[in-house]
mmCIF file of the N, C-alpha and C atoms, coordinates in Angstrom:
data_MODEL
# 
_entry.id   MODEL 
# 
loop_
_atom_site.group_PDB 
_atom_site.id 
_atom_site.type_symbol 
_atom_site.label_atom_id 
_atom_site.label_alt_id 
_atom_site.label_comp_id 
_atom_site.label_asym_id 
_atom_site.label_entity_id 
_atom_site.label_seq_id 
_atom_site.pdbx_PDB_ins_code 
_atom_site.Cartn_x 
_atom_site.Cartn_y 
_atom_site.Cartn_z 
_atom_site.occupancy 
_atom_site.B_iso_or_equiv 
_atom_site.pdbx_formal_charge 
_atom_site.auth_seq_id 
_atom_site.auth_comp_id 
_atom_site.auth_asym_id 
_atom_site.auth_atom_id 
_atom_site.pdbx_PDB_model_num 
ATOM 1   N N  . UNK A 1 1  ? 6.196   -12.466 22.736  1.00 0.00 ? 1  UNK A N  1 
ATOM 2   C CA . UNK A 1 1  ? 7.233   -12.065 21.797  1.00 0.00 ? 1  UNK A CA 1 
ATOM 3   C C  . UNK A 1 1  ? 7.545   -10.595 21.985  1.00 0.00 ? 1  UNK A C  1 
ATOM 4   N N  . UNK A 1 2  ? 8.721   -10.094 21.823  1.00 0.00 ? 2  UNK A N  1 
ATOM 5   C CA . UNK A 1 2  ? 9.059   -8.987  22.070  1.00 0.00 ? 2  UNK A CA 1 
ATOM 6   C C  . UNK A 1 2  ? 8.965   -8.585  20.668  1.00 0.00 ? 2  UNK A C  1 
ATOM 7   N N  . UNK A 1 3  ? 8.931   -6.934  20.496  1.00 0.00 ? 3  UNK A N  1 
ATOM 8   C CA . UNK A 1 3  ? 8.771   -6.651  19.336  1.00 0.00 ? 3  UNK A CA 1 
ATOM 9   C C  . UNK A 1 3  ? 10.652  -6.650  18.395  1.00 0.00 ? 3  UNK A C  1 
ATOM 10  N N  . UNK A 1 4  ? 11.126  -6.681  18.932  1.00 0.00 ? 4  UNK A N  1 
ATOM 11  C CA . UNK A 1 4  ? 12.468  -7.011  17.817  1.00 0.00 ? 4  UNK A CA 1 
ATOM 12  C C  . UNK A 1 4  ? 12.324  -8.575  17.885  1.00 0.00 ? 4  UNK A C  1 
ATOM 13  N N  . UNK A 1 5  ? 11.287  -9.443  17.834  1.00 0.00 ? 5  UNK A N  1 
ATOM 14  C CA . UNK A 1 5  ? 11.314  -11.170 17.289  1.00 0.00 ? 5  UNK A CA 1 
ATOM 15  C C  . UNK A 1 5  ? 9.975   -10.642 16.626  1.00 0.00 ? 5  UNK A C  1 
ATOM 16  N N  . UNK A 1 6  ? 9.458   -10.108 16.625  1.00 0.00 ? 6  UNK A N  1 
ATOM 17  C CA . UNK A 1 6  ? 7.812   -10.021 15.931  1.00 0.00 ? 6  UNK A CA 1 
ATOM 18  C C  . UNK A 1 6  ? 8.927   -8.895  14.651  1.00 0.00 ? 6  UNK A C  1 
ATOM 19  N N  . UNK A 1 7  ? 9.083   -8.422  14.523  1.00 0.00 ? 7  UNK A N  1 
ATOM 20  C CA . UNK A 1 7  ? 10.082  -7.544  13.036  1.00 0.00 ? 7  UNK A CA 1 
ATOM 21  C C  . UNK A 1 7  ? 10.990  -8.852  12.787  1.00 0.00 ? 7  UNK A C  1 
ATOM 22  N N  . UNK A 1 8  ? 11.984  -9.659  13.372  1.00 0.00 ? 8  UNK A N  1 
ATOM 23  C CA . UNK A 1 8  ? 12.359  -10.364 12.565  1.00 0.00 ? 8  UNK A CA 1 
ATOM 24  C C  . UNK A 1 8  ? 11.779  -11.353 12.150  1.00 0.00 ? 8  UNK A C  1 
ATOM 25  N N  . UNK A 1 9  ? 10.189  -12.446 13.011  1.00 0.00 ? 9  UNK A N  1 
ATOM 26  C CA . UNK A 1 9  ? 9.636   -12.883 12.476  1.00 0.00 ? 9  UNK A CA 1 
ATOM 27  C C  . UNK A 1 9  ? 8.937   -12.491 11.012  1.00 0.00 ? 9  UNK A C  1 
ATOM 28  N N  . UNK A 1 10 ? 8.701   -11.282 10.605  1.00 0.00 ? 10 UNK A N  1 
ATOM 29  C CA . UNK A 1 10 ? 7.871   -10.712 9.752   1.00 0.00 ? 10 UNK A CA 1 
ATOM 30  C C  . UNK A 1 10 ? 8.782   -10.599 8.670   1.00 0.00 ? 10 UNK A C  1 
ATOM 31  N N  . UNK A 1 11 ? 9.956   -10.094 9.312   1.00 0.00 ? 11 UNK A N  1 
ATOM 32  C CA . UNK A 1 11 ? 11.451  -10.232 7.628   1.00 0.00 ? 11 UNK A CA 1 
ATOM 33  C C  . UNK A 1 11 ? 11.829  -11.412 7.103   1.00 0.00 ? 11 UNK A C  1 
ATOM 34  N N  . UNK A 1 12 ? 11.674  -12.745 8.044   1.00 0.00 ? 12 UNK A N  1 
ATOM 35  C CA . UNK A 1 12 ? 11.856  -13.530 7.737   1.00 0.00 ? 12 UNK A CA 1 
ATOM 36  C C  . UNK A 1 12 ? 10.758  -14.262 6.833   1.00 0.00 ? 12 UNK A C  1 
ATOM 37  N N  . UNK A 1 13 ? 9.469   -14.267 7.009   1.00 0.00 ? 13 UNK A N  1 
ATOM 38  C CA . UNK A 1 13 ? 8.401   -14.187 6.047   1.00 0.00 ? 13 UNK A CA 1 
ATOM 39  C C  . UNK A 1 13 ? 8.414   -13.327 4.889   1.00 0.00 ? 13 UNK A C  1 
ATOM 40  N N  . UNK A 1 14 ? 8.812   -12.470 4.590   1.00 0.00 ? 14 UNK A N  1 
ATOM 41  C CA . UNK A 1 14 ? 8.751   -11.471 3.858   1.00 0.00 ? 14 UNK A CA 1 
ATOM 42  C C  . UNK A 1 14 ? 9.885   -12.128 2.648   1.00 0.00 ? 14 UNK A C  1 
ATOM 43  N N  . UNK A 1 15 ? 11.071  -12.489 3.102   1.00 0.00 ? 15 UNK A N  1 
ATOM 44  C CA . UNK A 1 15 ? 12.321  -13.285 2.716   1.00 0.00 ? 15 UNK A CA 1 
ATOM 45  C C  . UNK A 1 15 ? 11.998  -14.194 1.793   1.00 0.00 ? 15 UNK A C  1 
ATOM 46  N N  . UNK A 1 16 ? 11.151  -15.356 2.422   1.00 0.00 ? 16 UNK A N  1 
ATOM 47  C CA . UNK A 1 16 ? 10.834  -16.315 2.589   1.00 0.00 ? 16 UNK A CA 1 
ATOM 48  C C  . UNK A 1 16 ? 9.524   -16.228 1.187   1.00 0.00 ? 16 UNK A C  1 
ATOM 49  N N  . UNK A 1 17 ? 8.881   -15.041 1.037   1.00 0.00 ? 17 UNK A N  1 
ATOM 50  C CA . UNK A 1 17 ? 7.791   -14.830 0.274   1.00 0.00 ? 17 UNK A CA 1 
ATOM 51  C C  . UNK A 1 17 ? 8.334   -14.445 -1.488  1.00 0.00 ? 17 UNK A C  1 
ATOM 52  N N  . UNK A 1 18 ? 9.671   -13.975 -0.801  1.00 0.00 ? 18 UNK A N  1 
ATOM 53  C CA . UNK A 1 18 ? 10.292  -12.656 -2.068  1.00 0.00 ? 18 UNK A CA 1 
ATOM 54  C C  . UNK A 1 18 ? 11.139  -13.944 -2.640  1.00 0.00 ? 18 UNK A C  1 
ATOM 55  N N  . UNK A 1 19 ? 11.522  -15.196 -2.188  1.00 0.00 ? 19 UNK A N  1 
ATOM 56  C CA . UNK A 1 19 ? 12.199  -16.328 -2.600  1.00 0.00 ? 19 UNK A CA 1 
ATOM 57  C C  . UNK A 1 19 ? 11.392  -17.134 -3.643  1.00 0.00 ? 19 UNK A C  1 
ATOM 58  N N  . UNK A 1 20 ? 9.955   -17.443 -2.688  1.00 0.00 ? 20 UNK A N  1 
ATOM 59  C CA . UNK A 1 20 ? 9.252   -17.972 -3.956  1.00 0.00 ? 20 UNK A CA 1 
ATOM 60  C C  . UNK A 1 20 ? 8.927   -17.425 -5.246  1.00 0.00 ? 20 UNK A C  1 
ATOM 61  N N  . UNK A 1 21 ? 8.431   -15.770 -5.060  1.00 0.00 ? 21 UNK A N  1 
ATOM 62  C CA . UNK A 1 21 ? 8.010   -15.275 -6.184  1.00 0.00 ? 21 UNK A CA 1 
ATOM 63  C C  . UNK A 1 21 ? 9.181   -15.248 -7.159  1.00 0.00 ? 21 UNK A C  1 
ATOM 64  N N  . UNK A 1 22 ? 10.488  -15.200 -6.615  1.00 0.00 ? 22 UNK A N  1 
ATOM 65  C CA . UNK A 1 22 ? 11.529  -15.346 -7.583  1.00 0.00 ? 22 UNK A CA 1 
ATOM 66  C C  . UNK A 1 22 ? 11.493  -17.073 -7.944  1.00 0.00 ? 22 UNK A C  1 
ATOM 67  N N  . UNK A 1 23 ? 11.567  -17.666 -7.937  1.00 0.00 ? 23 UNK A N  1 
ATOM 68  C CA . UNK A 1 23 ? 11.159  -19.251 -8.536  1.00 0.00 ? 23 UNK A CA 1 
ATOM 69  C C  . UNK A 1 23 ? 10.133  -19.248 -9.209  1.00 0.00 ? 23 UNK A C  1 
ATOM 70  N N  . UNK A 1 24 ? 8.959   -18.568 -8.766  1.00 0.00 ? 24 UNK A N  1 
ATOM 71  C CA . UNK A 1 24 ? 7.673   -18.279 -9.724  1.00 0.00 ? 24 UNK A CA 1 
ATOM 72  C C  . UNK A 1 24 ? 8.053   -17.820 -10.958 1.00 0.00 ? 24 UNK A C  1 
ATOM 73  N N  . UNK A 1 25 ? 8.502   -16.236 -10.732 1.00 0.00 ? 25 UNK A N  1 
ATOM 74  C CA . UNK A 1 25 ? 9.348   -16.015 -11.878 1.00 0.00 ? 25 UNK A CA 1 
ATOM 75  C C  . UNK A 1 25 ? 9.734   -16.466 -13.085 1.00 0.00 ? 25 UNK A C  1 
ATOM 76  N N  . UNK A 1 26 ? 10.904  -17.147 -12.228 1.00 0.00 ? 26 UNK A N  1 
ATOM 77  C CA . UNK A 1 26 ? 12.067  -17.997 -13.039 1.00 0.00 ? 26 UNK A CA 1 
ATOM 78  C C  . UNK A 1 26 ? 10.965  -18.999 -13.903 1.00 0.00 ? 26 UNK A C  1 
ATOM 79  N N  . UNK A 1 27 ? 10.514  -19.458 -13.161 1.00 0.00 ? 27 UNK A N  1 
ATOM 80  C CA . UNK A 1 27 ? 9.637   -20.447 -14.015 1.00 0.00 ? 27 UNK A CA 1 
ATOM 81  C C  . UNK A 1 27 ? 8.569   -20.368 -15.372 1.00 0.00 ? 27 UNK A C  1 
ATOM 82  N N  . UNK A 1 28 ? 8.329   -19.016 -14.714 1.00 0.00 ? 28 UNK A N  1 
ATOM 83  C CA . UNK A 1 28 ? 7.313   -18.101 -15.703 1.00 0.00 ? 28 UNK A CA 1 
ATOM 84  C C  . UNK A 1 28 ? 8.164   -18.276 -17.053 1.00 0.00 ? 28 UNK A C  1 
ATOM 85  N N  . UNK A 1 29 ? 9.143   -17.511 -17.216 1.00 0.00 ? 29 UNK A N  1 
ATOM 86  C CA . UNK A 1 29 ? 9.785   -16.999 -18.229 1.00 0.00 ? 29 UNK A CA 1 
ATOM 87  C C  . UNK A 1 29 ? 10.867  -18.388 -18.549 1.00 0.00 ? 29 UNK A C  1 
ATOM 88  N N  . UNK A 1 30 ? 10.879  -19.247 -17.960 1.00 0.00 ? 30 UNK A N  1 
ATOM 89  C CA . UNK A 1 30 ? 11.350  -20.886 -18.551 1.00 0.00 ? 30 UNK A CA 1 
ATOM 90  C C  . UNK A 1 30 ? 10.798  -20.988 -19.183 1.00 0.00 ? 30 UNK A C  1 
ATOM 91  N N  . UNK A 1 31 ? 9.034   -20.999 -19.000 1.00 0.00 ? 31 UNK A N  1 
ATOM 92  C CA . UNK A 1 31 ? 8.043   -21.483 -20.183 1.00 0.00 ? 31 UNK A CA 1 
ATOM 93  C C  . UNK A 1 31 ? 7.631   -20.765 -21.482 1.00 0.00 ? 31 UNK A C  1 
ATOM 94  N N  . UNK A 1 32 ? 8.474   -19.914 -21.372 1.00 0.00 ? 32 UNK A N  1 
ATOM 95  C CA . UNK A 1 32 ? 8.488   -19.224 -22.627 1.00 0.00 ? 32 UNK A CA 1 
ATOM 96  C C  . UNK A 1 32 ? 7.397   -17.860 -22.176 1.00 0.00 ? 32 UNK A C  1 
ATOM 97  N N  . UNK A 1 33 ? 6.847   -17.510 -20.998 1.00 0.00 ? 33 UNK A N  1 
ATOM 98  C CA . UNK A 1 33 ? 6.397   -16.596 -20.537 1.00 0.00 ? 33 UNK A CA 1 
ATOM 99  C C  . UNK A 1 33 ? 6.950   -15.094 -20.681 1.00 0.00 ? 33 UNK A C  1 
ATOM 100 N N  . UNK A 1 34 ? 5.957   -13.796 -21.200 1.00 0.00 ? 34 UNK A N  1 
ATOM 101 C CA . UNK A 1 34 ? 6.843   -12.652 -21.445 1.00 0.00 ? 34 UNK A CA 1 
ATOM 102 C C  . UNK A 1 34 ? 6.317   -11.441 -20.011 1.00 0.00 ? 34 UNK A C  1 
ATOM 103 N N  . UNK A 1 35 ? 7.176   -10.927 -20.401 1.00 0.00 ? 35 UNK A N  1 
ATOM 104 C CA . UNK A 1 35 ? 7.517   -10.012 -19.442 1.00 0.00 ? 35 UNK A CA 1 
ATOM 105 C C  . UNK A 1 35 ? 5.725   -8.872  -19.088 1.00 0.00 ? 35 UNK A C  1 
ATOM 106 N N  . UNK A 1 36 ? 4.839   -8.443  -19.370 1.00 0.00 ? 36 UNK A N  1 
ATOM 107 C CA . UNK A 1 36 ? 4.021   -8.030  -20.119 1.00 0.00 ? 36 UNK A CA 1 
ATOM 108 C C  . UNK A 1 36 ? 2.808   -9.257  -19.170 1.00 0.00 ? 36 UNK A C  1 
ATOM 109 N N  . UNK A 1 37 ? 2.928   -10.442 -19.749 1.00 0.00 ? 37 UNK A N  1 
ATOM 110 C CA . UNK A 1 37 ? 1.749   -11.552 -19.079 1.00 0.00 ? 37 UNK A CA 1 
ATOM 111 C C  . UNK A 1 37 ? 2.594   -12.036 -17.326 1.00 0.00 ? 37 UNK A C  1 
ATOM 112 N N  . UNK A 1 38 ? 3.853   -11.296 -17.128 1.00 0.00 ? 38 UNK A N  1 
ATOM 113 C CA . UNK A 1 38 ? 3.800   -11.409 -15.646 1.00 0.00 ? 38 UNK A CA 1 
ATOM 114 C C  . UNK A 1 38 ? 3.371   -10.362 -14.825 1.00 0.00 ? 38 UNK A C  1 
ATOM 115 N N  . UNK A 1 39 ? 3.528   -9.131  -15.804 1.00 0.00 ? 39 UNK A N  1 
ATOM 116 C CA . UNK A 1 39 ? 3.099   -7.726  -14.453 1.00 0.00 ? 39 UNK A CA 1 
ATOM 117 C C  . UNK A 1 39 ? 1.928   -8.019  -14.721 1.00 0.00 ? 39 UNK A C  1 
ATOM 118 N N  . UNK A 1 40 ? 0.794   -8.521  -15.245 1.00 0.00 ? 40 UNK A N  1 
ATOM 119 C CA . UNK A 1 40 ? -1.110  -7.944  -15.606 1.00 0.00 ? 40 UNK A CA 1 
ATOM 120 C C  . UNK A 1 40 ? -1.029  -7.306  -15.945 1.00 0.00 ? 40 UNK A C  1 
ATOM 121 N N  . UNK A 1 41 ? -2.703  -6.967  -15.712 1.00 0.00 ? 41 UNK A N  1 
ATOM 122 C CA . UNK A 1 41 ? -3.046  -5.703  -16.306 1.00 0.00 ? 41 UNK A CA 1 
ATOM 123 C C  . UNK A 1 41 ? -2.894  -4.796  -15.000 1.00 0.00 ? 41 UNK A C  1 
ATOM 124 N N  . UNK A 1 42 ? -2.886  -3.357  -15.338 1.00 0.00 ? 42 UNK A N  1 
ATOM 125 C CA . UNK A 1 42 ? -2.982  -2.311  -14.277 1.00 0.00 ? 42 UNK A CA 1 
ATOM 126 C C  . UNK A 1 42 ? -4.439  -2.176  -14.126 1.00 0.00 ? 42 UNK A C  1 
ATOM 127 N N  . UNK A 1 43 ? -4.656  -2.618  -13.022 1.00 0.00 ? 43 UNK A N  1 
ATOM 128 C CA . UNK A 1 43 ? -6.361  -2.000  -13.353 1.00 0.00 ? 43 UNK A CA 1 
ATOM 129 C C  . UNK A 1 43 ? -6.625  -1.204  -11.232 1.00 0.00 ? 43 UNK A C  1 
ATOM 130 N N  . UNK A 1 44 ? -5.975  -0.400  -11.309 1.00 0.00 ? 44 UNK A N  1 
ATOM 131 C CA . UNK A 1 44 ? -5.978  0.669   -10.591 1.00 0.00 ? 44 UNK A CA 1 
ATOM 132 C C  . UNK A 1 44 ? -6.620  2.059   -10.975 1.00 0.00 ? 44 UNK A C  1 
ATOM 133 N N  . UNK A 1 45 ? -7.697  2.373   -10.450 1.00 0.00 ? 45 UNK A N  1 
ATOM 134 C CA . UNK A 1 45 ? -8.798  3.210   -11.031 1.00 0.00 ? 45 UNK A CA 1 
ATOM 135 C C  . UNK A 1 45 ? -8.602  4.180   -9.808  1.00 0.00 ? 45 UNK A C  1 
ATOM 136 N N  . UNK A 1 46 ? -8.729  5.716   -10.754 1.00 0.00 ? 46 UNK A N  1 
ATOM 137 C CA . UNK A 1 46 ? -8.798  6.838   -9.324  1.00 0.00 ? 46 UNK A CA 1 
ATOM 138 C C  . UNK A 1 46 ? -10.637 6.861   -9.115  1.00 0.00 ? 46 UNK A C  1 
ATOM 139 N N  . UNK A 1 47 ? -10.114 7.473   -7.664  1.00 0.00 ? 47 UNK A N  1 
ATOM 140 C CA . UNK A 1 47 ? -11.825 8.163   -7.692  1.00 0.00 ? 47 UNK A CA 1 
ATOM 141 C C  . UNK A 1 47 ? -11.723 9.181   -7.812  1.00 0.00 ? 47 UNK A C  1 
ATOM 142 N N  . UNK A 1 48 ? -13.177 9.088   -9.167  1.00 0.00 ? 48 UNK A N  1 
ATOM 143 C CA . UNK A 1 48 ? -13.639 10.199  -9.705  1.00 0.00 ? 48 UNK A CA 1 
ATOM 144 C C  . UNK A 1 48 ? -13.670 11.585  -8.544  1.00 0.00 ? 48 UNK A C  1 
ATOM 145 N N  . UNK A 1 49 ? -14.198 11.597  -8.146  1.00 0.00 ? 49 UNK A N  1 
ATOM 146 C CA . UNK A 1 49 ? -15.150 12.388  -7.202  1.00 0.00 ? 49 UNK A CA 1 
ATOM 147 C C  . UNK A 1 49 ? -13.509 13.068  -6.334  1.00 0.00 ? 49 UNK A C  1 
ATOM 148 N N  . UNK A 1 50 ? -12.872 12.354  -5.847  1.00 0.00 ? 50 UNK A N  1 
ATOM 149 C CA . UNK A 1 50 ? -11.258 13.128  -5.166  1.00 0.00 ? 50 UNK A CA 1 
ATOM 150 C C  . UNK A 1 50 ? -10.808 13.966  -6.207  1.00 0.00 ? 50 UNK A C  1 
ATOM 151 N N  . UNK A 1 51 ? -10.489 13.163  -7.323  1.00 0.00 ? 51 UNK A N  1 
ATOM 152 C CA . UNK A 1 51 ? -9.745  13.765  -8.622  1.00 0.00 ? 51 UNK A CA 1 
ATOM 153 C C  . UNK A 1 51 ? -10.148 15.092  -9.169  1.00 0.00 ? 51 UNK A C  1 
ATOM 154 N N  . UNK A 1 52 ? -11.791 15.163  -8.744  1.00 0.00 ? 52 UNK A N  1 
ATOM 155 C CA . UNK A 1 52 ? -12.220 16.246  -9.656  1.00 0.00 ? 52 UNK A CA 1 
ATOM 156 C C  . UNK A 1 52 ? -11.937 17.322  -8.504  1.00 0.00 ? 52 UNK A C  1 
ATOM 157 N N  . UNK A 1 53 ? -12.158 16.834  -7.438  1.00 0.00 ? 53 UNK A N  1 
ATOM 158 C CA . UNK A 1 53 ? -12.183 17.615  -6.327  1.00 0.00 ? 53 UNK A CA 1 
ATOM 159 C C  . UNK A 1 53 ? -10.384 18.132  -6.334  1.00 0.00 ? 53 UNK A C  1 
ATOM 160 N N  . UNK A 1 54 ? -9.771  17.451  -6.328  1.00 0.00 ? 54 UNK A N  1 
ATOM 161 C CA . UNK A 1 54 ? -8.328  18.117  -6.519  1.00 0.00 ? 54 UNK A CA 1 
ATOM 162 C C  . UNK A 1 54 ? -7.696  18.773  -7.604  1.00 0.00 ? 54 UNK A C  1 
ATOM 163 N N  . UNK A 1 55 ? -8.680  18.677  -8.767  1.00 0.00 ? 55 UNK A N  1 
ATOM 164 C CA . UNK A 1 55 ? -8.241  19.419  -10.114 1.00 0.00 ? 55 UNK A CA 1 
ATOM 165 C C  . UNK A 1 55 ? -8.632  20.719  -9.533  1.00 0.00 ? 55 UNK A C  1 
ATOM 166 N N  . UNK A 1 56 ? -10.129 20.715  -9.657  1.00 0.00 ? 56 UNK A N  1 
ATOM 167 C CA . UNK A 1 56 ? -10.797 21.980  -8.789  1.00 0.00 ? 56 UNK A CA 1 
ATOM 168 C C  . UNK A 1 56 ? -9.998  23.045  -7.888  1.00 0.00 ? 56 UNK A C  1 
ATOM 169 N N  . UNK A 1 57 ? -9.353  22.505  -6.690  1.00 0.00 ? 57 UNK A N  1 
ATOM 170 C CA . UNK A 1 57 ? -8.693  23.048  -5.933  1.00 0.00 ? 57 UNK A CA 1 
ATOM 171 C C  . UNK A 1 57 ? -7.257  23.748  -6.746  1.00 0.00 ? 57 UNK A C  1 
ATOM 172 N N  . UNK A 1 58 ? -6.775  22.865  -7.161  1.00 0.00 ? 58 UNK A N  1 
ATOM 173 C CA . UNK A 1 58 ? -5.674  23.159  -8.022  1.00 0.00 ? 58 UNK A CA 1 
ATOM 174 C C  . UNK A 1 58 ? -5.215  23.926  -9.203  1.00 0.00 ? 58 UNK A C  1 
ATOM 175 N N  . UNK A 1 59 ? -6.471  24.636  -9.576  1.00 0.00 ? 59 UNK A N  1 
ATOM 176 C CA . UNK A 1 59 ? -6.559  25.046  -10.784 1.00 0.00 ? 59 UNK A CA 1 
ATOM 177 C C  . UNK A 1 59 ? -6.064  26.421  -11.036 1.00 0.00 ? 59 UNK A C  1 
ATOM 178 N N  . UNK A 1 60 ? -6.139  27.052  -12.097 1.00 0.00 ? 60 UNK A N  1 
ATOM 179 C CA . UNK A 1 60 ? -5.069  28.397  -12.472 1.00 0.00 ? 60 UNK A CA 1 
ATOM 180 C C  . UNK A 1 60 ? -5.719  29.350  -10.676 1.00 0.00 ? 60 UNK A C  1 
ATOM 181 N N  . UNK A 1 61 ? -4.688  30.180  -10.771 1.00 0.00 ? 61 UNK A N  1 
ATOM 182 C CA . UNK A 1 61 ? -4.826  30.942  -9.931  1.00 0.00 ? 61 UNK A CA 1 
ATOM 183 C C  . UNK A 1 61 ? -4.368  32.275  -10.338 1.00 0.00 ? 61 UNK A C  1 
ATOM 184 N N  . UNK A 1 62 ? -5.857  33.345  -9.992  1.00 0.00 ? 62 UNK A N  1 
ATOM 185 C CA . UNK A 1 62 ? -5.607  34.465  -10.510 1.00 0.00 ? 62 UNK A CA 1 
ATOM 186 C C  . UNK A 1 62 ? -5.794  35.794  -9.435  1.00 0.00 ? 62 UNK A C  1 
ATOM 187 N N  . UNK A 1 63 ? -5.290  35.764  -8.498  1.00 0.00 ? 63 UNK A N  1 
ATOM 188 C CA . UNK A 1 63 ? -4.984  36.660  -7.792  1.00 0.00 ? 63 UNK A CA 1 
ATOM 189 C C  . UNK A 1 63 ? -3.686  36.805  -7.250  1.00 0.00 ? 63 UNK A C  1 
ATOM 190 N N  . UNK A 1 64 ? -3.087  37.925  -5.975  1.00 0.00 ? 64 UNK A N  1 
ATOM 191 C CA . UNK A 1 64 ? -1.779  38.282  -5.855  1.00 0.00 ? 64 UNK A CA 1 
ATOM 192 C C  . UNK A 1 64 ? -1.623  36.993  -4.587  1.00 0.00 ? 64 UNK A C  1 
ATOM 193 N N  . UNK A 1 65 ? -0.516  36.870  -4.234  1.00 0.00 ? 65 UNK A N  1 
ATOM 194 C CA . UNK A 1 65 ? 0.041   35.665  -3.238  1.00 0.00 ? 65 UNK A CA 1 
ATOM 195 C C  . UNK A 1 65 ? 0.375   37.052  -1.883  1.00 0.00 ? 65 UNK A C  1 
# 
């Protein structure tokens, strides 16, 4: 496969993926489903240990530039 059939193979999956979840959807909120019980929960957690490390770095600055 050349790579312009391997990109349109992959758009066409992609298409093909973004079709169902819209029927999923649709279906969701047929059943009386709300908006709220389709996104979840967010449960995306930072790491500690970067975060503190980039507050750290980031913090007031008191000398001349």
């Amino acid at each position: 496969m050349t790579k312009r059939e391997i990109k349109a193979a992959a758009k066409a999956r992609k298409a093909a993926s973004a079709r169902m979840r819209g029927a999923d959807r649709k279906a969701h909120f047929a059943a009386g489903g709300d908006l709220a019980s389709w996104r979840g929960r967010h449960t995306v957690f930072q790491d500690r240990k970067r975060e503190a490390s980039r507050r750290r770095c980031r913090g007031s600055f008191k000398g001349e530039v």
